[in-house]
DRENVO-69400 format. One record per residue (C-alpha): residue in three letters; x, z negated, y negated; residue number from 1. Coordinates in pm, 1 decimal, decimal comma, padded with zeros to 6 digits. Each point is the difference from the previous one (the first is absolute). Layout:
# residues N
ALA:X:Z:Y:NUM
...
//
This chain:
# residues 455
UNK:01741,7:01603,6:-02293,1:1
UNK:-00198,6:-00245,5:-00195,4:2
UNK:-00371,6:-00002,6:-00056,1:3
UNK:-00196,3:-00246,3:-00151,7:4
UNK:-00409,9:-00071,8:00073,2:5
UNK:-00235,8:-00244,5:-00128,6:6
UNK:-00088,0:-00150,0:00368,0:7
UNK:00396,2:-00102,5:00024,1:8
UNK:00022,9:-00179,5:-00385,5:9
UNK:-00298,1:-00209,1:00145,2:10
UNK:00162,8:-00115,5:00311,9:11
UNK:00355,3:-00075,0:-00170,4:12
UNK:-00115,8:-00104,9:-00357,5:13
UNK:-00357,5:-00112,0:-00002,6:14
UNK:-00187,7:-00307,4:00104,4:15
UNK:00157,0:-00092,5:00329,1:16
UNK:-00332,5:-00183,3:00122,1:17
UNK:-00179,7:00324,4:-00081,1:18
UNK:00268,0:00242,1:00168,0:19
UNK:-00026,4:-00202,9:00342,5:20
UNK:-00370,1:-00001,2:-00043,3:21
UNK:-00031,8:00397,7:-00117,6:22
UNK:00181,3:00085,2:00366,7:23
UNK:-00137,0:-00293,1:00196,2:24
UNK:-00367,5:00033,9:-00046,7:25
UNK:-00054,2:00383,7:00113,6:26
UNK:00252,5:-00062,9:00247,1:27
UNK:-00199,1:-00274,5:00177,5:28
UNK:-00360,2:00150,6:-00004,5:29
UNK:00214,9:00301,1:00123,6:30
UNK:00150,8:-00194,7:00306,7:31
UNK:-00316,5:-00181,5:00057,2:32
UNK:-00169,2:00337,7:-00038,7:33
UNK:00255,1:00146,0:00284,7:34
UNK:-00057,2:-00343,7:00268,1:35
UNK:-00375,5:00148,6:-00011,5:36
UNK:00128,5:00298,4:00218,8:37
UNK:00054,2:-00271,1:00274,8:38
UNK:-00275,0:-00220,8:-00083,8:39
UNK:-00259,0:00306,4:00037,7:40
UNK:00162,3:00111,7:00324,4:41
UNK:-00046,0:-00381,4:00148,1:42
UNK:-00349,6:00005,1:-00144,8:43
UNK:-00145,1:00291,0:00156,6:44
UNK:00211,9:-00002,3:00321,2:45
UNK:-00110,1:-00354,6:00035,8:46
UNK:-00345,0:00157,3:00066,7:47
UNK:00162,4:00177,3:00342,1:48
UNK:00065,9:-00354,8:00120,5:49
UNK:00306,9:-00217,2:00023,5:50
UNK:00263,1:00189,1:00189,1:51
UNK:-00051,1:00263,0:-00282,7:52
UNK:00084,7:-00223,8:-00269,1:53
UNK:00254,0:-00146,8:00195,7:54
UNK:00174,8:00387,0:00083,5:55
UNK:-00025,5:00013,0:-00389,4:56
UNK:00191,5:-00275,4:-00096,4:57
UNK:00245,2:00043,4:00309,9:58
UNK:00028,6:00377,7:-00142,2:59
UNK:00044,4:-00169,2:-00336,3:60
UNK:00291,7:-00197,3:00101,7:61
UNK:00217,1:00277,0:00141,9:62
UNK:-00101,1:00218,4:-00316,5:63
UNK:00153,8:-00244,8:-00250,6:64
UNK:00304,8:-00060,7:00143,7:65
UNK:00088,3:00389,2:00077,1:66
UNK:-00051,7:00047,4:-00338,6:67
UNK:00261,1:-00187,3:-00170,8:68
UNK:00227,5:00261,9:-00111,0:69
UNK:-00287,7:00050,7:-00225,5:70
UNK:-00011,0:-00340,9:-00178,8:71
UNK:00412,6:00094,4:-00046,5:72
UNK:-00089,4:00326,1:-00160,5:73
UNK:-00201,5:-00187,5:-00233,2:74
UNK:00171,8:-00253,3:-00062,1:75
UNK:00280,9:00212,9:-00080,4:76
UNK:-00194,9:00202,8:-00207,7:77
UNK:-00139,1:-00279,4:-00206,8:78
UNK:00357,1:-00149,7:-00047,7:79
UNK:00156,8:00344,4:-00082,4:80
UNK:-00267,9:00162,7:-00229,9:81
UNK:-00048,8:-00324,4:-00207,7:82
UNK:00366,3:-00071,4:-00059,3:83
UNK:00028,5:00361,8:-00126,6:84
UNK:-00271,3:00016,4:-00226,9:85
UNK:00135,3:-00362,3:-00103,5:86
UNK:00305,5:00151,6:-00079,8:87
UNK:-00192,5:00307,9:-00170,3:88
UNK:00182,2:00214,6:00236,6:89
UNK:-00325,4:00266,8:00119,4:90
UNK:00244,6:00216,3:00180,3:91
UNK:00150,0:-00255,8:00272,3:92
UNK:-00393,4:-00129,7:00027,2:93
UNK:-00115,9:00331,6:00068,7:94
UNK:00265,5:00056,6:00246,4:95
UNK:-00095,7:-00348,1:00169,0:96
UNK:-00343,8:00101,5:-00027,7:97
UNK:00053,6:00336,8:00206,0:98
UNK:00224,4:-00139,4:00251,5:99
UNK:-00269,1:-00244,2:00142,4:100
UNK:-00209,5:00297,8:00095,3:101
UNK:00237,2:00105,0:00167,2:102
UNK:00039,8:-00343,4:00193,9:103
UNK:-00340,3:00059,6:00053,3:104
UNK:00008,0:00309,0:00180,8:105
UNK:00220,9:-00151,4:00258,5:106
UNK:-00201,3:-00317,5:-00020,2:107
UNK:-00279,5:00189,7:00137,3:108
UNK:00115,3:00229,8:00270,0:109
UNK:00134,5:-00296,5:00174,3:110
UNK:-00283,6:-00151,1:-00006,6:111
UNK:-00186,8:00268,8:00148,4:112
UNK:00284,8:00032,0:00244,7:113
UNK:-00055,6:-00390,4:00065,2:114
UNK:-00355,9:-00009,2:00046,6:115
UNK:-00037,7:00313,7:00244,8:116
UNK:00312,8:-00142,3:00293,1:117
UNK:-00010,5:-00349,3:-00086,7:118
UNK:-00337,5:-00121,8:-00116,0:119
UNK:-00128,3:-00127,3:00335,9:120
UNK:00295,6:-00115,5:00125,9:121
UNK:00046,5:-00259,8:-00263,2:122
UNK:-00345,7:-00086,0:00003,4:123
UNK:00002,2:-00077,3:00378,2:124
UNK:00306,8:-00249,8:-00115,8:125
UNK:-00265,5:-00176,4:-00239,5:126
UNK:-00225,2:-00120,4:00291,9:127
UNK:-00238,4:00287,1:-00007,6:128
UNK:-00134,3:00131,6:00327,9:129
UNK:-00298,8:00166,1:00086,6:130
UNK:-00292,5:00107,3:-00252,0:131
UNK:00236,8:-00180,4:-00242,0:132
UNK:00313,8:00229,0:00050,7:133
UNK:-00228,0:00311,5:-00012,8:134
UNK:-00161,4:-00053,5:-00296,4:135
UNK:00277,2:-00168,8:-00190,1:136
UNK:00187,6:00328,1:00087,9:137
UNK:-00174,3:00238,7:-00076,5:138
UNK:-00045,7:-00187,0:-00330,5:139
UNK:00349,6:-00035,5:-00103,0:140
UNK:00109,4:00372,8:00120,4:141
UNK:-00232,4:00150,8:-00274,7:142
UNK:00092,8:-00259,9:-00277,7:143
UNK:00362,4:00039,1:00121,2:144
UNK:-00063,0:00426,6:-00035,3:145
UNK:-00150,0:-00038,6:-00356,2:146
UNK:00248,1:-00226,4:-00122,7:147
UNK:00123,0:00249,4:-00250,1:148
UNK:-00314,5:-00090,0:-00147,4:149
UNK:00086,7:-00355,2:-00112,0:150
UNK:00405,9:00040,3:-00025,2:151
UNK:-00102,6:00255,8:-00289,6:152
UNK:-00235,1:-00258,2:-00143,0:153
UNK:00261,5:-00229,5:-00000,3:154
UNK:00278,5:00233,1:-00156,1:155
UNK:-00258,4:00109,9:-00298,4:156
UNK:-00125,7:-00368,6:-00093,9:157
UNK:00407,4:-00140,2:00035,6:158
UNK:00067,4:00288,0:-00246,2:159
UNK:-00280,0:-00035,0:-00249,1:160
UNK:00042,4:-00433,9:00000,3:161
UNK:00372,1:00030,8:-00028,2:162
UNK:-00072,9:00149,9:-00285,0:163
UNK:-00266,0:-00211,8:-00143,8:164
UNK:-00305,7:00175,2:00071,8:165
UNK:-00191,5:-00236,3:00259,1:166
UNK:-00345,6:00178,8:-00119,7:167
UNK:00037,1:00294,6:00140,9:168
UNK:00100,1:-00100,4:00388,5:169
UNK:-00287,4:-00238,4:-00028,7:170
UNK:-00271,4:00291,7:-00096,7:171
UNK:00138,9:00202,6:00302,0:172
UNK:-00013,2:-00302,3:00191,9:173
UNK:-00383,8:-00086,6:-00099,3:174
UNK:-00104,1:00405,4:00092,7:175
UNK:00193,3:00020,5:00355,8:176
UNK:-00188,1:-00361,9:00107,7:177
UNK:-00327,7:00106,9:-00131,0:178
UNK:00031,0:00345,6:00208,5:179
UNK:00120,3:-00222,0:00333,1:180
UNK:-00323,4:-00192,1:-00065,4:181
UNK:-00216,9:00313,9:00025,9:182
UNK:00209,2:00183,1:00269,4:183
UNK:00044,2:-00308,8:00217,5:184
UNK:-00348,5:-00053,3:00147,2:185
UNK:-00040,2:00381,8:00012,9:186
UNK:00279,0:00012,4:00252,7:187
UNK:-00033,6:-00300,7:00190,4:188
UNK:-00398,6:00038,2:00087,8:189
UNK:-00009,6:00369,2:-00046,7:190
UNK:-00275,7:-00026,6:-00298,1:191
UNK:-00132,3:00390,8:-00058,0:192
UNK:00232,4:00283,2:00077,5:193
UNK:00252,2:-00226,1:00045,9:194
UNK:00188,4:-00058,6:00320,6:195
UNK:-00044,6:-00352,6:00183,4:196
UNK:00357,4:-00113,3:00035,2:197
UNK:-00051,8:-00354,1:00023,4:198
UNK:00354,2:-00179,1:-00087,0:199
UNK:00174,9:00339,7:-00009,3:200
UNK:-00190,9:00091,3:-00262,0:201
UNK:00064,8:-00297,0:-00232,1:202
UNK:00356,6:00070,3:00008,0:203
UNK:-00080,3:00428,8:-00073,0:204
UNK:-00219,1:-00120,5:-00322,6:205
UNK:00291,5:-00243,7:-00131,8:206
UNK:00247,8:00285,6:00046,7:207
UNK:-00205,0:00247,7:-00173,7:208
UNK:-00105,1:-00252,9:-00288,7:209
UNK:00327,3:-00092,9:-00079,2:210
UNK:00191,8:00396,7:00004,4:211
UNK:-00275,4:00079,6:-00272,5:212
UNK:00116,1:-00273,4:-00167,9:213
UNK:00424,4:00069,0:00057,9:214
UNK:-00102,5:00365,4:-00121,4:215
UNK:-00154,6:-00097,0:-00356,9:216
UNK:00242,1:-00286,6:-00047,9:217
UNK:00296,5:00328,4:00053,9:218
UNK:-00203,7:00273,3:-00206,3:219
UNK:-00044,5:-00293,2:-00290,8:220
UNK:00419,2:-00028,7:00004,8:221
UNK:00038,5:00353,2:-00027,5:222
UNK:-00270,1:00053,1:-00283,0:223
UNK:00149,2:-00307,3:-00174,1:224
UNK:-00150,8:-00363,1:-00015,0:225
UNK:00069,0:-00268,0:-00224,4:226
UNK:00356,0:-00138,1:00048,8:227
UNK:00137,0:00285,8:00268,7:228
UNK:-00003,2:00365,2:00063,9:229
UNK:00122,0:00204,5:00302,1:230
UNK:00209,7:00328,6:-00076,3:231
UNK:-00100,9:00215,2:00274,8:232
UNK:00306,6:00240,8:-00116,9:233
UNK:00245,1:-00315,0:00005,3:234
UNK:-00105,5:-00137,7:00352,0:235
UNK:00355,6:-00108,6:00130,4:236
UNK:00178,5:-00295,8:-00012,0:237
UNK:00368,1:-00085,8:00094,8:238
UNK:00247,3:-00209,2:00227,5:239
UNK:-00020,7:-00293,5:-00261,7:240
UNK:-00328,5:-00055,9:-00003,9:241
UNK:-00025,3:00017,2:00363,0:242
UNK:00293,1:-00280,1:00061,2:243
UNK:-00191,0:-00236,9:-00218,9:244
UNK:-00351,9:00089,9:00128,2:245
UNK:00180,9:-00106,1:00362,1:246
UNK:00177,8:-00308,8:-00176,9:247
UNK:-00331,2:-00148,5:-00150,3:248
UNK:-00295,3:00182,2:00264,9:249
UNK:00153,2:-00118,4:00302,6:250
UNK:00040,2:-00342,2:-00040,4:251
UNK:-00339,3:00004,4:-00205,0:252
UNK:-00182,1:00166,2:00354,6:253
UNK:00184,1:-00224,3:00181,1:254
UNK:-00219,7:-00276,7:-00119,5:255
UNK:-00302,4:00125,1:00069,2:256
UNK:00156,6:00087,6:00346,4:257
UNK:00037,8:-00351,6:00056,4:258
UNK:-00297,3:-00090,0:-00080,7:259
UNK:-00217,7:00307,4:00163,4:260
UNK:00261,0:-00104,7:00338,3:261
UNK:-00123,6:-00341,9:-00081,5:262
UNK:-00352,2:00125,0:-00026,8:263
UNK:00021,2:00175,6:00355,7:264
UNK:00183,8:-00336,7:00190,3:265
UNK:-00312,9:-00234,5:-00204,0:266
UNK:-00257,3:00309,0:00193,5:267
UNK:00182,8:-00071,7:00323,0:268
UNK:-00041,0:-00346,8:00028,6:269
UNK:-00332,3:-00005,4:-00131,0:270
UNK:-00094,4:00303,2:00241,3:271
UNK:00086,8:-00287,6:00325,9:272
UNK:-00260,6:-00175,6:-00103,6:273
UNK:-00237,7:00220,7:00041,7:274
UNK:-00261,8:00254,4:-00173,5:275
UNK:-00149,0:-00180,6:-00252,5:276
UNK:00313,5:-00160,0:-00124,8:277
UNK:00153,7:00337,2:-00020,7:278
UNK:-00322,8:00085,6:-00232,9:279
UNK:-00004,9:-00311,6:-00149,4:280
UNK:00367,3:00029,0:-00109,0:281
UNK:-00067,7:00339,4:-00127,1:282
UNK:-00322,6:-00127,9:-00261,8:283
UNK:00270,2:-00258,7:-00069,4:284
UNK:00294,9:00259,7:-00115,6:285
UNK:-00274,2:00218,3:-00208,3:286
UNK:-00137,3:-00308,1:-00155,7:287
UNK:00332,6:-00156,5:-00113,6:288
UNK:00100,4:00373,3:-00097,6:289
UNK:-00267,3:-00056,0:-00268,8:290
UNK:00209,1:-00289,4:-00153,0:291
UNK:00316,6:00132,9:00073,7:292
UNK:-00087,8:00361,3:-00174,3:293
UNK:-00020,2:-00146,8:-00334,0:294
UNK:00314,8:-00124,4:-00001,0:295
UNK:00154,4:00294,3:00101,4:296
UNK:-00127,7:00128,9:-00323,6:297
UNK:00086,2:-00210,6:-00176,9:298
UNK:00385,3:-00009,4:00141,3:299
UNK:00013,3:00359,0:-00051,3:300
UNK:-00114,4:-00025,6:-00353,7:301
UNK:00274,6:-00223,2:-00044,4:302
UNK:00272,7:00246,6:00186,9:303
UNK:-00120,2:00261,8:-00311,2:304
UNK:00070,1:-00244,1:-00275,2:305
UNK:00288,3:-00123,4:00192,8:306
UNK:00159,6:00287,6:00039,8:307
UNK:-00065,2:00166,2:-00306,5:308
UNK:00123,3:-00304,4:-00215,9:309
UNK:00321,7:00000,6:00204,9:310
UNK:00041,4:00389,4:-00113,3:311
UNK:-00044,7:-00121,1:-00344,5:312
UNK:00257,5:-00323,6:00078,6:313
UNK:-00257,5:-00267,0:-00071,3:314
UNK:00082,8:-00216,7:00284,5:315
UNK:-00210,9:-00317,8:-00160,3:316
UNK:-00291,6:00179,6:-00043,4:317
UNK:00027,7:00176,0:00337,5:318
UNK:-00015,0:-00366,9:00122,0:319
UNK:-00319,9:-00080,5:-00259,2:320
UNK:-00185,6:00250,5:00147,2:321
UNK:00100,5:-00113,4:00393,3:322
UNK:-00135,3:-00377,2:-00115,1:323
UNK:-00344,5:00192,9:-00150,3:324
UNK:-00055,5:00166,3:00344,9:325
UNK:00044,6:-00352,9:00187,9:326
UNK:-00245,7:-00173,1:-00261,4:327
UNK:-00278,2:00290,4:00048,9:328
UNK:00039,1:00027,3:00366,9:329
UNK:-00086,6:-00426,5:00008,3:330
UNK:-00327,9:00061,0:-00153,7:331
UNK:-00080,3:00208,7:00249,1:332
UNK:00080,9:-00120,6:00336,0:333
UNK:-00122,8:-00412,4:-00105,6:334
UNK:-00373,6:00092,3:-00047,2:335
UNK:00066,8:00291,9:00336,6:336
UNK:00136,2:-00293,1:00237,8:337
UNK:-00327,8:-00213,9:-00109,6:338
UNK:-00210,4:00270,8:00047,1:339
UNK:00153,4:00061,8:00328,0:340
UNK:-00006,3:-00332,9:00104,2:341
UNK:-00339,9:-00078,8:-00079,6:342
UNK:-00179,3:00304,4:00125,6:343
UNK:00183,5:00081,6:00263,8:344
UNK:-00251,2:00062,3:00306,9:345
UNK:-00259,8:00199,0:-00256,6:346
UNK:00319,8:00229,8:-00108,9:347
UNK:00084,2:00069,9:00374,0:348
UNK:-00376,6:00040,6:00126,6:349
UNK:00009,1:00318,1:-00216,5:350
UNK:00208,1:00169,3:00235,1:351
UNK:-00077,4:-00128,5:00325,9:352
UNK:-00301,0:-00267,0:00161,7:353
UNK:00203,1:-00103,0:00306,6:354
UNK:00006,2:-00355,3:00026,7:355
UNK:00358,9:-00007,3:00111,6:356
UNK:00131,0:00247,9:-00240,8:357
UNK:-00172,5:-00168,2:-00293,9:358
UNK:00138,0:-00387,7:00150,9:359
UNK:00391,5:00145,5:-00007,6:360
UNK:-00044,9:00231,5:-00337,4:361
UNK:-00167,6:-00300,2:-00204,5:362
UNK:00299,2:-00168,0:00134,9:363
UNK:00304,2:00210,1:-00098,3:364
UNK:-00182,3:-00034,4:-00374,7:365
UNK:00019,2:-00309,8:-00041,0:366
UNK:00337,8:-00032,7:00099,4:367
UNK:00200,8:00276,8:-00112,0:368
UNK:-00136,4:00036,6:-00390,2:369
UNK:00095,1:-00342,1:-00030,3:370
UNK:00342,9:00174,1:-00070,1:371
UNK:-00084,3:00209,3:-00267,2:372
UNK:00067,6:-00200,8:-00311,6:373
UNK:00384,3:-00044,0:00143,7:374
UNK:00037,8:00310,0:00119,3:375
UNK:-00099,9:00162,7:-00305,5:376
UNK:00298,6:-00089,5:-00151,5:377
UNK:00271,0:00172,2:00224,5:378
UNK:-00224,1:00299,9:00027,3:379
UNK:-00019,6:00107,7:-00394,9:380
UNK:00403,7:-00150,5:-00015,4:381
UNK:00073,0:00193,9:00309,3:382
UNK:-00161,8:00329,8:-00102,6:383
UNK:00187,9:-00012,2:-00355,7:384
UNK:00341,0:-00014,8:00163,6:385
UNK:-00118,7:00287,2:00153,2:386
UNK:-00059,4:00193,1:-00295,1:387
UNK:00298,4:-00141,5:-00093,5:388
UNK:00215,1:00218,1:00266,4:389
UNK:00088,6:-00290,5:00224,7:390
UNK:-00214,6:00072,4:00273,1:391
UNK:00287,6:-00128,3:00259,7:392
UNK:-00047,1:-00377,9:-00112,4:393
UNK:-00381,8:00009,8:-00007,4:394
UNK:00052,0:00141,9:00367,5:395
UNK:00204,5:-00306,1:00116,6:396
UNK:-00285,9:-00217,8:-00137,9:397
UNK:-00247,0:00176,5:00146,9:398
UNK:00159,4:-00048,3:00320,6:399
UNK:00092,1:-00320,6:00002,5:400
UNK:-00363,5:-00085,8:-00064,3:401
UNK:-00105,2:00189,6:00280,4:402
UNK:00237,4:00015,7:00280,1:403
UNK:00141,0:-00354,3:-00068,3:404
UNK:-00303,3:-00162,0:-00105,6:405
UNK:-00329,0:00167,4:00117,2:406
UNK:00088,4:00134,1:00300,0:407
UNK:00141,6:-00299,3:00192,8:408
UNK:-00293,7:-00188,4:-00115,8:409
UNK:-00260,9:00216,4:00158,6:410
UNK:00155,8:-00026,0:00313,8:411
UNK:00014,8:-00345,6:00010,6:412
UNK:-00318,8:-00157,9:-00138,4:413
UNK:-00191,3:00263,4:00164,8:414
UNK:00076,9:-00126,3:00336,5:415
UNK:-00181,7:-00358,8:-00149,1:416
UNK:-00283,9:00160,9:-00187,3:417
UNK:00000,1:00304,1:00143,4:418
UNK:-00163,6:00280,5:-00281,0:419
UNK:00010,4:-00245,7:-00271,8:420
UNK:00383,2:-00014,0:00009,1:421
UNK:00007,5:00379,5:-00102,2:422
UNK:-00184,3:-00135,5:-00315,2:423
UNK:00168,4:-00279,5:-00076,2:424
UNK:00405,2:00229,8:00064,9:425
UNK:-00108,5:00272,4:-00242,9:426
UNK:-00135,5:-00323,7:-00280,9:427
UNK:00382,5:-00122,1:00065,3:428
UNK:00172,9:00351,1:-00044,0:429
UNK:-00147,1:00062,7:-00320,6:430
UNK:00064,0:-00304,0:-00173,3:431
UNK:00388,3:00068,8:00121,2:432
UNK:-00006,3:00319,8:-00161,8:433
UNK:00015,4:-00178,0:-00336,5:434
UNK:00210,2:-00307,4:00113,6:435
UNK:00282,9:00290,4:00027,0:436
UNK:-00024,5:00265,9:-00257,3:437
UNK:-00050,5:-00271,4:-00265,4:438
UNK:00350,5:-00055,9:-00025,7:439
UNK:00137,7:00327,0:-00072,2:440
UNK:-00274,7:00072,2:-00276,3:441
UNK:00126,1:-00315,2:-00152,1:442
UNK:00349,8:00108,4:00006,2:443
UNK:-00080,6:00322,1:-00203,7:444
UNK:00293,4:00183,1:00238,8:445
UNK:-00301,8:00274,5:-00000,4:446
UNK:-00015,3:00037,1:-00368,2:447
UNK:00313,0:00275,5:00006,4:448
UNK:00021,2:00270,0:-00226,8:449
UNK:00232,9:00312,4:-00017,2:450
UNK:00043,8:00101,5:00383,2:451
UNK:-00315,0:-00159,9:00119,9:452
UNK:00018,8:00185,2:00347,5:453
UNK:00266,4:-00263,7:00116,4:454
UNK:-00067,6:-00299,2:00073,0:455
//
C-alpha cells in the first residue's frame, strides 16, 4: 500500500542540508528540553543537602540502564517506520508503528516488576548505605512504577520522527518539562496543599509530568498529525514485524545497556571515594548530558533521512545526509568544550557550594569535554548505521570502546590519581567510540537496500 506525503518528498528529494536541519533542530531543543527533567530534580533536591542529590543521581544511574529495552523499541521504531514511508509503503509503517506499543507495554510492567523486588538490592551493590540507600530507594521505586510514563513518550516521539515530524515530540516535550518545573517544588517542600515529600516527591512530579505528556503525544496519533496517524480499528501487527523489531531493537538496547552497565560500574568506583565524589560525578554526568543530548538529535535526525533514503534506494545521499549531521554536531560541541573548560567552577557552583564537590566537578570538565570534537564524529556515524538497521555492528563498537578501552583504564589510573582517573577513562572511551565505528561507515556495508533487516 503506497501513500505519498509532502514531509517524505522533503526528506528524499529536497535540500539535504535542510532535511537534516528540519529534523535536527526540534529534535535537539526537544532532548535538551527532556535533560531539564534531571537538571530540575538535582536543582531543587540539591536544596535537601548532598546525600539527596547524591540518592538522585545514584537513582539516576540504575534508572537508565533498566531502561534499555526502551532505547531498542525506539530505535527499532525509527529504523522500521522511516524505511517504510521511504519505500511509500504506509501499511508495513503502520504495522511497525503499532507493534512498538506493544513492546512498550511489556517494557513497562517489567520495569515496575524491577523496581518494586529489586530496586534496593542493586542500589546497596552501588555503594549506597544508610540515608543514601533510603532515599535513593525510595526514589528509584516510584520512577521505576511510573515508567510507563516515559517508555510511551519514547514510543510516540520514535513514531512521529521516523516519520519526519520532529515538531511535534518537541512541543510535547517543552509542555511535560514546563509542568515538572511547577509540580517539582510543590512536592518536594510541600508548597500549599501540597504534600512535603522531599526526594519522593521529585520523582511523583516527573512521573506525572511526563504521562500527561505520553497521553497527548497518543491522542495526537489517533486524531492524525502531520506525517502519521494511528488506526485505533487496525491496532495489530504481525510475526514479521516482530522478528525484525527483535533483529534491529535488541542489539540497538544493547548499546545503551552497555553504556547504562558502564554508567553503574563508573557510580561504583566513584561511590569508594566517598560522598562528594559520588555527587560530584553525578553534576558531572548531567552536565556532559547537556553536550551529549544534542548530538543525539542530531544522530537521530540522521537515522530519519537515513532510513528513509535507503527505502527510496538512494544510498549516496543517505551517506550526504550522515556527513551533514557530523558537520552540524562540530559546531556545537567546539564552542560547548570551551565553554566548559573555561567556566567550569561557576557552572558547577550552581548546583552545589561544597568546596570538595566543586574541586572534583570543575575537574571532570575540563577533562572529559576535551573529547567532544572526536567523539562527535562516531556518535552522528554511529547513530546513522543505526537507522540504517545494523544495530549489531554499532554494538561491537560501542563495546569495544567501553569494556576494552574505558573500563580497564578507570581501574588503573584511578589507583594513581585516585577520582581524577574516572575522568580521564570516560575522556579515553569516547574518543574510541569513533576510532571503531569509523571504519564500517566508510565501507558503506550499511548502505543495503532490499532486505534491510539482515545484516
Amino acid at each position: 500500500m503506497k501513500s505519498r506525503n509532502q514531509i517524505r518528498d522533503k526528506l528524499v528529494e529536497g535540500n539535504l542540508k535542510k532535511a537534516v536541519l528540519s529534523l535536527a533542530l526540534p529534535m535537539a531543543l526537544g532532548n535538551v528540553v527532556q535533560n531539564i527533567f534531571s537538571l530540575t530534580d538535582m536543582y531543587f533536591v540539591g536544596r535537601l543537602g548532598s546525600v539527596a542529590l547524591a540518592a538522585v543521581g545514584m537513582a539516576a544511574v540504575v534508572n537508565m540502564a533498566t531502561i534499555t529495552l526502551l532505547v531498542g523499541i525506539s530505535t527499532a521504531t525509527r529504523a522500521m517506520v522511516s524505511r517504510y514511508i521511504g519505500a511509500e509503503d504506509s501499511y508495513n509503517a503502520h504495522k511497525s508503528a503499532v507493534g512498538s506499543f506493544y513492546f512498550g507495554i511489556v517494557v513497562s510492567v517489567g520495569l515496575a516488576i524491577f523496581g518494586i523486588l529489586l530496586a534496593k538490592i542493586v542500589l546497596n551493590l552501588m555503594g549506597a548505605e544508610g540515608d543514601l540507600l533510603d532515599k535513593s530507594t525510595g526514589y528509584l521505586r516510584i520512577m521505576m512504577c511510573g515508567s510507563f510514563s516515559i517508555v510511551f513518550t519514547f514510543v510516540v516521539n520514535s513514531i512521529l520522527q521516523g516519520a519526519g515530524d520532529a515538531r511535534t515530540p518537541m512541543l510535547i516535550t517543552i509542555g511535560a518539562v514546563a509542568l515538572n518545573i511547577i509540580l517539582d517544588p510543590m512536592f518536594i517542600f510541600g508548597i500549599g496543599f501540597f504534600p512535603k515529600w522531599g526526594i519522593n516527591g521529585a520523582a511523583v512530579a516527573t512521573v506525572i509530568s511526563r504521562f500527561i505528556g505520553a497521553l497527548v503525544g497518543f491522542l495526537l496519533l489517533v486524531r492524525g498529525v502531520n506525517a502519521f496517524k494511528i488506526h485505533l480499528l487496525d491496532f495489530k501487527t504481525d510475526f514479521n514485524i516482530i522478528k525484525r523489531f527483535l533483529h534491529i531493537g535488541l542489539p540497538g538496547g544493547g548499546q545503551t545497556l552497555l553504556s547504562n552497565l558502564m554508567g553503574f560500574i563508573m557510580m561504583r568506583i566513584a561511590a569508594g571515594f566517598g560522598v562528594y565524589t559520588t555527587a560530584a560525578y553525578t553534576i558531572g554526568i548531567r552536565l556532559n548530558m547537556m553536550g551529549l543530548l544534542p548530538g543525539f538529535a542530531l544522530g537521530n535526525a540522521v537515522a530519519t533521512v537515513v532510513g528513509q533514503n535507503l527505502g527510496a534506494e538512494k544510498k549516496k545521499r543517505a551517506k550526504q545526509g550522515a556527513l551533514w549531521g557530523v558537520k552540524f554536531y562540530e559546531i556545537f560541541v567546539i564552542p560547548l568544550t570551551i565553554l566548559y573548560y573555561l567556566f567550569a567552577p561557576n557552572i558547577v557552583a550552581l548546583f552545589n557550594y561544597n568546596e570538595k564537590i566543586l574541586k572534583l566537578g570543575t575537574e571532570y570538565l575540563r577533562i572529559v569535554p576535551l573529547s567532544y570534537p572526536i567523539y562527535a564524529i562516531g556518535a552522528i556515524l554511529l547513530l546513522a548505521i543505526n537507522g540504517a538497521g545494523h544495530t549489531m555492528k554499532s554494538f561491537w563498537a560501542r563495546f569495544a570502546a567501553l569494556y576494552i578501552v574505558q573500563l580497564p583504564l578507570a581501574l588503573v589510573l584511578t589507583k594513581y590519581f585516585d577520582a581524577t582517573g574516572i575522568w580521564w577513562a570516560i575522556f579515553a572511551g569516547m574518543i574510541a567510540q569513533t576510532l571503531f565505528i569509523s571504519p564500517y561507515f566508510i565501507s558503506m556495508k550499511w548502505a543495503t537496500v532490499g532486505k534491510w533487516h539482515q545484516d
